[in-house]
MARKEKE-270107 format. One record per atom (N, C-alpha, C): x, y negated, z negated; residue number from 1. Coordinates in Angstrom, 1 decimal, padded with zeros to 4 digits. Atoms other than C-alpha are relative to their C-alpha. Example, Ala and Ser with C-alpha at 12.3 -4.5 7.8 and 13.67 -1.06 7.14 Angstrom:
2
R,000.9,001.2,000.0,1 $
R,012.3,004.5,-007.8,1 $
R,000.9,-001.2,000.0,1 $
R,-000.9,001.1,000.0,2 $
R,013.7,001.1,-007.1,2 $
R,-000.8,-001.1,-000.8,2 $
***
This chain:
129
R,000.9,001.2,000.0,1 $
R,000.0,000.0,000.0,1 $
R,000.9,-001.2,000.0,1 $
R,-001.1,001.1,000.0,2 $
R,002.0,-002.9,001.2,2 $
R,-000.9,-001.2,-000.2,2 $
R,000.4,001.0,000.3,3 $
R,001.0,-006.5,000.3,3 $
R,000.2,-001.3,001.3,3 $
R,-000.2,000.3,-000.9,4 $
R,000.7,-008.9,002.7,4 $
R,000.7,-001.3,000.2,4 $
R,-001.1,001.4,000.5,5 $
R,002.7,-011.7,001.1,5 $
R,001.4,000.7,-000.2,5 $
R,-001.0,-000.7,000.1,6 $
R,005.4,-009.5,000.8,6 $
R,001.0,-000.3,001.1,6 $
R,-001.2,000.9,-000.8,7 $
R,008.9,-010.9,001.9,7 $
R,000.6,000.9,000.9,7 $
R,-000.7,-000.8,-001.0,8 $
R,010.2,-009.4,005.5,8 $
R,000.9,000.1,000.4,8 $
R,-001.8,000.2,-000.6,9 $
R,013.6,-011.0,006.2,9 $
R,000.6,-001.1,-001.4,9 $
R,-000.6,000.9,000.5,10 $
R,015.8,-013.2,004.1,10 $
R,000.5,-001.4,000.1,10 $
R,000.2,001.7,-000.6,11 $
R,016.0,-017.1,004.2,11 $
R,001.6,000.1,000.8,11 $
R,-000.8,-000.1,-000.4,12 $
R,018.6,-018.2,005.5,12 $
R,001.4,-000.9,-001.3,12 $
R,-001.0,000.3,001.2,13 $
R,020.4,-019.6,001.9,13 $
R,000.0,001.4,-000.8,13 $
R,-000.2,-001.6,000.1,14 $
R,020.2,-015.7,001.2,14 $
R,000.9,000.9,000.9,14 $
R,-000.9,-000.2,-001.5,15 $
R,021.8,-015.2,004.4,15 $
R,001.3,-000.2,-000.3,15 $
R,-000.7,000.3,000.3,16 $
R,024.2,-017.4,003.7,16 $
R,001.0,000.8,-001.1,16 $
R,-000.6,-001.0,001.1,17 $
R,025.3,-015.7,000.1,17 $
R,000.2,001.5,001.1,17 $
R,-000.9,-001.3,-000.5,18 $
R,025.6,-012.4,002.0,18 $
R,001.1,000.2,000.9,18 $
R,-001.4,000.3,-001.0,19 $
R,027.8,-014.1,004.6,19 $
R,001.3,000.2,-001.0,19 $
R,-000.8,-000.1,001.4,20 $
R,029.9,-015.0,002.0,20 $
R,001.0,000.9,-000.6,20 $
R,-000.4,-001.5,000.3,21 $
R,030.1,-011.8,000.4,21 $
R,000.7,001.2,000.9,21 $
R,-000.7,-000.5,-001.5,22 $
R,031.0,-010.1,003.6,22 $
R,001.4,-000.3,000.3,22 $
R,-001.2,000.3,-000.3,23 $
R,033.4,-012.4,004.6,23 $
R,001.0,000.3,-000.8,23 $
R,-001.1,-000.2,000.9,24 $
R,035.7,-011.8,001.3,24 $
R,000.1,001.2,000.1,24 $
R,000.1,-001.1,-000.1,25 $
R,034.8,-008.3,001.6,25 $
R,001.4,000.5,001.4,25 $
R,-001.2,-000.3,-001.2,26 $
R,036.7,-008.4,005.3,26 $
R,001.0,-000.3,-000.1,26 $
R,-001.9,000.7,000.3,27 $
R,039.8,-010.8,004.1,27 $
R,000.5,001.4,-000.7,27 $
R,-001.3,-000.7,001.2,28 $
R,040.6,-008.5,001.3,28 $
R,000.1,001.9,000.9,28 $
R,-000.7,-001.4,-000.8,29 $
R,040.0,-005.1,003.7,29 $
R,001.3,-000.3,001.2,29 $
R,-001.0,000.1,-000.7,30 $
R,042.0,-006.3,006.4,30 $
R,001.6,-000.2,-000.6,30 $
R,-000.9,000.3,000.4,31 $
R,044.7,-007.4,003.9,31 $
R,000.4,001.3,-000.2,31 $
R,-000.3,-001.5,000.5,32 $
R,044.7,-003.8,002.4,32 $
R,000.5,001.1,001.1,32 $
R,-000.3,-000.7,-001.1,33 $
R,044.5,-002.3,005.7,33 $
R,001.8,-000.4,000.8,33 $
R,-001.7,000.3,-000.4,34 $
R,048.3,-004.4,007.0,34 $
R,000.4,000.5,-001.3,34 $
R,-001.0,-000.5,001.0,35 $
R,049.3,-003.3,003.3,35 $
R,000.4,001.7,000.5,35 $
R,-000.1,-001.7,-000.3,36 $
R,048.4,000.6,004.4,36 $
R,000.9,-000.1,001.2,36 $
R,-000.7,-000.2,-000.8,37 $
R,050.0,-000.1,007.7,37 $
R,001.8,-000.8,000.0,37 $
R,-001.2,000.5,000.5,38 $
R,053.1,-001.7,006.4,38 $
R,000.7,001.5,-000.8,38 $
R,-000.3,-001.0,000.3,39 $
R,053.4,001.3,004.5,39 $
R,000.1,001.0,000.6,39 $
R,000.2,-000.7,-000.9,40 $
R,052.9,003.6,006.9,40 $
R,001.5,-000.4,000.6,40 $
R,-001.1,000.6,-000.7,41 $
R,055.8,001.9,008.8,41 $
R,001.6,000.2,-000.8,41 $
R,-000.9,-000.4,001.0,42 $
R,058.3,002.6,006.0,42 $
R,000.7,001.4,-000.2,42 $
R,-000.3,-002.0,000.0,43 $
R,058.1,006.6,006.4,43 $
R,001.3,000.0,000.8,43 $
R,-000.8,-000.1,-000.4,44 $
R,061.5,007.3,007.9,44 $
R,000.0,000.2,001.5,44 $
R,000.4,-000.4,-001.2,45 $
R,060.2,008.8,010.7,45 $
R,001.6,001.0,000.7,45 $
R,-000.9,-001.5,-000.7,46 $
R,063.4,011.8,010.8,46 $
R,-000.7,000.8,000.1,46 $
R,000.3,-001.1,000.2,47 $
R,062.7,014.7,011.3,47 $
R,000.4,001.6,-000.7,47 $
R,-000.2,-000.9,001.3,48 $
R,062.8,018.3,009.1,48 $
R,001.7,-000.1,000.1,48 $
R,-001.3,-000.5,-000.1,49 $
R,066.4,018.4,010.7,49 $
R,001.1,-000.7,-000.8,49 $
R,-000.8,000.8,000.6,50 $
R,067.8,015.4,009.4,50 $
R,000.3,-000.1,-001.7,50 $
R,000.1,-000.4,001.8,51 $
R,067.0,016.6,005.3,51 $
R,-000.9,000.7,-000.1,51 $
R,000.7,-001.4,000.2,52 $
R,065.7,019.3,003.7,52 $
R,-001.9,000.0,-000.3,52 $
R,001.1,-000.5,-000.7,53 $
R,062.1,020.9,004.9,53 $
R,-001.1,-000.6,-001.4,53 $
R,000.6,000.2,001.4,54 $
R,061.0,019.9,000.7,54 $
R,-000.5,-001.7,000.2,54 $
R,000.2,001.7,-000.7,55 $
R,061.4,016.1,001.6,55 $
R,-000.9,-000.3,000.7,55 $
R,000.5,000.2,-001.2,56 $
R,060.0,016.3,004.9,56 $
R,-001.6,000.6,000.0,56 $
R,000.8,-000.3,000.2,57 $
R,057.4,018.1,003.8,57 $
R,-001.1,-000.8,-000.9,57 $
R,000.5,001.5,000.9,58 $
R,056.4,015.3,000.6,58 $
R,-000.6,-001.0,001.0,58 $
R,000.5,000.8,-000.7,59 $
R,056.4,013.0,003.4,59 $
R,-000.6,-000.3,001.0,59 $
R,000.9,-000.4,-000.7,60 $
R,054.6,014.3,005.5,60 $
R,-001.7,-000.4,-000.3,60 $
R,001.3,000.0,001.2,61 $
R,051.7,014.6,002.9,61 $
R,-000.3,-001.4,000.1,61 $
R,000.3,001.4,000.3,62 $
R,052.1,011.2,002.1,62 $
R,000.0,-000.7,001.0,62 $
R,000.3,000.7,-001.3,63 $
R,052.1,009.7,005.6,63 $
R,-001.3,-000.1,000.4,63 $
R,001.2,-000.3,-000.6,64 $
R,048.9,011.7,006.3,64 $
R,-001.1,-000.7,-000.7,64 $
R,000.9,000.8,000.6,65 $
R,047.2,010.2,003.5,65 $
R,-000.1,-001.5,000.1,65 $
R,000.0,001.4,-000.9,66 $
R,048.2,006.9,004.5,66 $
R,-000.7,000.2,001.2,66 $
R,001.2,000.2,-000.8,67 $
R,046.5,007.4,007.4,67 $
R,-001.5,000.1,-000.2,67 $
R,001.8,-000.1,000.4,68 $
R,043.2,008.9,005.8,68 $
R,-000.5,-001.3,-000.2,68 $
R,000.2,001.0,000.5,69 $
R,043.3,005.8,004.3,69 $
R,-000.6,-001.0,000.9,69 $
R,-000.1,000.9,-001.0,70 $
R,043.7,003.7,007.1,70 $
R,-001.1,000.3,000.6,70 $
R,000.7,-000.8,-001.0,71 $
R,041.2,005.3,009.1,71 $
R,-001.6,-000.4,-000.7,71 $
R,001.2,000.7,001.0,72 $
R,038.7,004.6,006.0,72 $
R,-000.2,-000.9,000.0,72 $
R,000.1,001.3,-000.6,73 $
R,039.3,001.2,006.1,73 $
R,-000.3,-000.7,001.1,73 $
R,000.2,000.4,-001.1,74 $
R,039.3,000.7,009.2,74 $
R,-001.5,000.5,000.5,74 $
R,001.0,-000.1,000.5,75 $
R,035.7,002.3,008.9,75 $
R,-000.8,-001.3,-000.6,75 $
R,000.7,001.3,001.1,76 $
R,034.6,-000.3,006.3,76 $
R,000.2,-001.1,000.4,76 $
R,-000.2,001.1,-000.4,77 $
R,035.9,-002.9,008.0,77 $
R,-001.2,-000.2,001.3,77 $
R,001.5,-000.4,-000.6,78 $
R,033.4,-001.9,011.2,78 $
R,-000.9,-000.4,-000.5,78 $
R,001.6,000.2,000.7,79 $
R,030.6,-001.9,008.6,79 $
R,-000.2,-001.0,-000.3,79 $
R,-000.4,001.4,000.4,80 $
R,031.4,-004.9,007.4,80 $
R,-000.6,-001.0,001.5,80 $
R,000.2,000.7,-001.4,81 $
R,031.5,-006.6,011.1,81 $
R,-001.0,000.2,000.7,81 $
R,000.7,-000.4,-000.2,82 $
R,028.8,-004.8,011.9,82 $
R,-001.4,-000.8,-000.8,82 $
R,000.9,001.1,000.7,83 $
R,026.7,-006.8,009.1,83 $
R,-000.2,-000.7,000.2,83 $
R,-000.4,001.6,-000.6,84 $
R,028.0,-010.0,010.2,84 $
R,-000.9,000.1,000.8,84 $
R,000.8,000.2,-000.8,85 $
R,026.1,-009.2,013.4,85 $
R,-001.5,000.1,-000.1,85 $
R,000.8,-000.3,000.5,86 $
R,023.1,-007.9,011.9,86 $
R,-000.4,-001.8,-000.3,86 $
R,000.3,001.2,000.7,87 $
R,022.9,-011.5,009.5,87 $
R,-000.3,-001.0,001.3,87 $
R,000.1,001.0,-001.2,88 $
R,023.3,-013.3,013.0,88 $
R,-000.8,000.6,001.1,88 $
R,001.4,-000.5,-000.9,89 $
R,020.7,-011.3,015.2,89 $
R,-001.2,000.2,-001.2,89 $
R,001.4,000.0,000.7,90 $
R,018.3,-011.6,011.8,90 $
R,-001.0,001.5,-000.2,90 $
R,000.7,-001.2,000.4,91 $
R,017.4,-007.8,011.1,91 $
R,001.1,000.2,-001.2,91 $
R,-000.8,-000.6,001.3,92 $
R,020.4,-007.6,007.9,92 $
R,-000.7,-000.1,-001.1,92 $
R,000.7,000.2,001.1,93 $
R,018.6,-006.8,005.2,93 $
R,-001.4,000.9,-000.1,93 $
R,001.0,-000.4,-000.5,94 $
R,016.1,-004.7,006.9,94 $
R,000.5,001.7,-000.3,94 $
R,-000.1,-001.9,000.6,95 $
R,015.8,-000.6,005.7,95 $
R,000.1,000.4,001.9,95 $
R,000.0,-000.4,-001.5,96 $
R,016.7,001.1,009.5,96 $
R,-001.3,001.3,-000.4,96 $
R,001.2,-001.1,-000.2,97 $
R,014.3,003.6,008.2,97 $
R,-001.7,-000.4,-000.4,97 $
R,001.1,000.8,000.9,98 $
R,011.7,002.0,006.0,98 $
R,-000.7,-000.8,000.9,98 $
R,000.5,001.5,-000.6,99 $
R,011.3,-001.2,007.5,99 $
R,000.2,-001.2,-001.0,99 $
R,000.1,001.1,001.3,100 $
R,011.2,-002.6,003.9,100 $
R,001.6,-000.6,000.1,100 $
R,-001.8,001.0,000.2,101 $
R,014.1,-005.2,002.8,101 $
R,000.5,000.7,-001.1,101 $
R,-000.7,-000.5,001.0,102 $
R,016.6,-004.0,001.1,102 $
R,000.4,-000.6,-001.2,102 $
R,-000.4,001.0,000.8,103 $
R,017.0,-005.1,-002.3,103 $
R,001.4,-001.1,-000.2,103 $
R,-001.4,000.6,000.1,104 $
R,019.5,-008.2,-003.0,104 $
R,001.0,000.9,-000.8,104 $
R,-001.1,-000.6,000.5,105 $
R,021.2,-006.2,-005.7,105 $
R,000.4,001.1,001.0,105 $
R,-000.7,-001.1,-000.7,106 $
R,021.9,-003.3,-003.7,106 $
R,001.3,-000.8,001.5,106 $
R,-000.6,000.5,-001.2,107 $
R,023.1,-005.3,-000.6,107 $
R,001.3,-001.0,-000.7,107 $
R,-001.1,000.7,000.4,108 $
R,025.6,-007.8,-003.0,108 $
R,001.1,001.0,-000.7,108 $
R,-000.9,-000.8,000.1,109 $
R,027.1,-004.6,-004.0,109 $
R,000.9,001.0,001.3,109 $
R,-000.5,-001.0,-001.3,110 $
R,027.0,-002.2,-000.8,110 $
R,-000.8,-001.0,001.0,110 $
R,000.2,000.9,-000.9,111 $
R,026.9,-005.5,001.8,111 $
R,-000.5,000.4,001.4,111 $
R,000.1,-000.2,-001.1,112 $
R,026.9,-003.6,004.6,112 $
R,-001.1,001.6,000.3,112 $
R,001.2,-000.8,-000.2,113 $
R,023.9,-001.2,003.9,113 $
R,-001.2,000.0,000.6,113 $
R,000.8,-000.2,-000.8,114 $
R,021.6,-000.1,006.2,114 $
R,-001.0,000.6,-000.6,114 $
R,001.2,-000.5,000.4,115 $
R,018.8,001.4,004.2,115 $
R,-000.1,000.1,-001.3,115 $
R,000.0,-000.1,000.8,116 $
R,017.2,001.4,001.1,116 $
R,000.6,001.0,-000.9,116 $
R,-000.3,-001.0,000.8,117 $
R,018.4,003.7,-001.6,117 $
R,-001.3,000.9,000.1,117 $
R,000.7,-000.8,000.2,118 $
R,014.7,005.4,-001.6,118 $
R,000.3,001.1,001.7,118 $
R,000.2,-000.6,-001.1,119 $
R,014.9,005.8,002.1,119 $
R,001.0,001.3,000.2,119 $
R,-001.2,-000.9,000.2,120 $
R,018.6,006.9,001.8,120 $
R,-000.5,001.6,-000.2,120 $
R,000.0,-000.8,000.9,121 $
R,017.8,009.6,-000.5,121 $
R,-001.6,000.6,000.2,121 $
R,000.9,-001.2,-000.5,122 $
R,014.6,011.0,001.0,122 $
R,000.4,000.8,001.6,122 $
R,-000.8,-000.4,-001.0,123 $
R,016.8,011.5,004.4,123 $
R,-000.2,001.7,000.0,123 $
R,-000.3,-002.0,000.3,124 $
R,016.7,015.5,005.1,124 $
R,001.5,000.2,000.2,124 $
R,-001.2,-000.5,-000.8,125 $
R,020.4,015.3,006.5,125 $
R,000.8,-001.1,-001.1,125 $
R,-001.1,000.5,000.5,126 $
R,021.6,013.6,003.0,126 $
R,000.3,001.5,-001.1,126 $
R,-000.3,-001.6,000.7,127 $
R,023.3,016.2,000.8,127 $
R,001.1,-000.7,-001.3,127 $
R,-000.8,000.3,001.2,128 $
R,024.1,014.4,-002.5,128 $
R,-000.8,001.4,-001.2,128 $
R,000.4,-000.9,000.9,129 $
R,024.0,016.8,-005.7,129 $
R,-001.0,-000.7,-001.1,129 $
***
């Protein structure tokens, strides 16, 4: 039973605030993301021959996870940019499933959310415990 005064988009000084939030959100990933690829760049890049297979093996590990990383980020950063466009074509804030708006708290936390938590979580293809 929806109400018919019930709010469908967000003004645009609501807008504003989640620009905002966004944008700091992308400064500090993209920072993190040249921190990960700075590190990344550090790995020696010998190979097993040049030191023993124990070494090469550690750093191996640790390279790859620098990349998961990176790869994550670079993910979130997407989502992120992906909002941006959203707030500037005027559906951000909109449930992709629902229709309903998504609450402010939820969106000043997870900015770049696409659907409510109820919707989320009636999904058949979510698989939280």
């Amino acid at each position: 039973m929806e109400k018919s005064s019930e709010k469908k988009f967000y003004s645009k000084t609501e807008l504003d605030e989640f620009r905002q939030i966004i944008d700091q959100k992308l400064v500090d990933a993209r920072k993190e993301y040249k921190r990960l690829a700075d590190n990344l760049k550090e790995f020696s890049g010998n190979s097993a021959d040049s030191f023993n297979f124990t070494e090469y093996g550690n750093e191996s590990r640790e390279k790859e996870q620098v990349e998961i990383l990176m790869s994550r980020q670079a993910k979130f950063m997407d989502k992120l940019e992906k909002a941006m466009i959203r707030i500037e074509n005027g559906s951000y804030g909109i449930c992709r499933i629902s229709g309903d708006l998504i609450p402010k708290e939820r969106l000043r936390v997870v900015p770049h959310a696409t659907t409510t938590v109820d919707a989320k979580n009636k999904r058949p293809d979510n698989h939280q415990s």
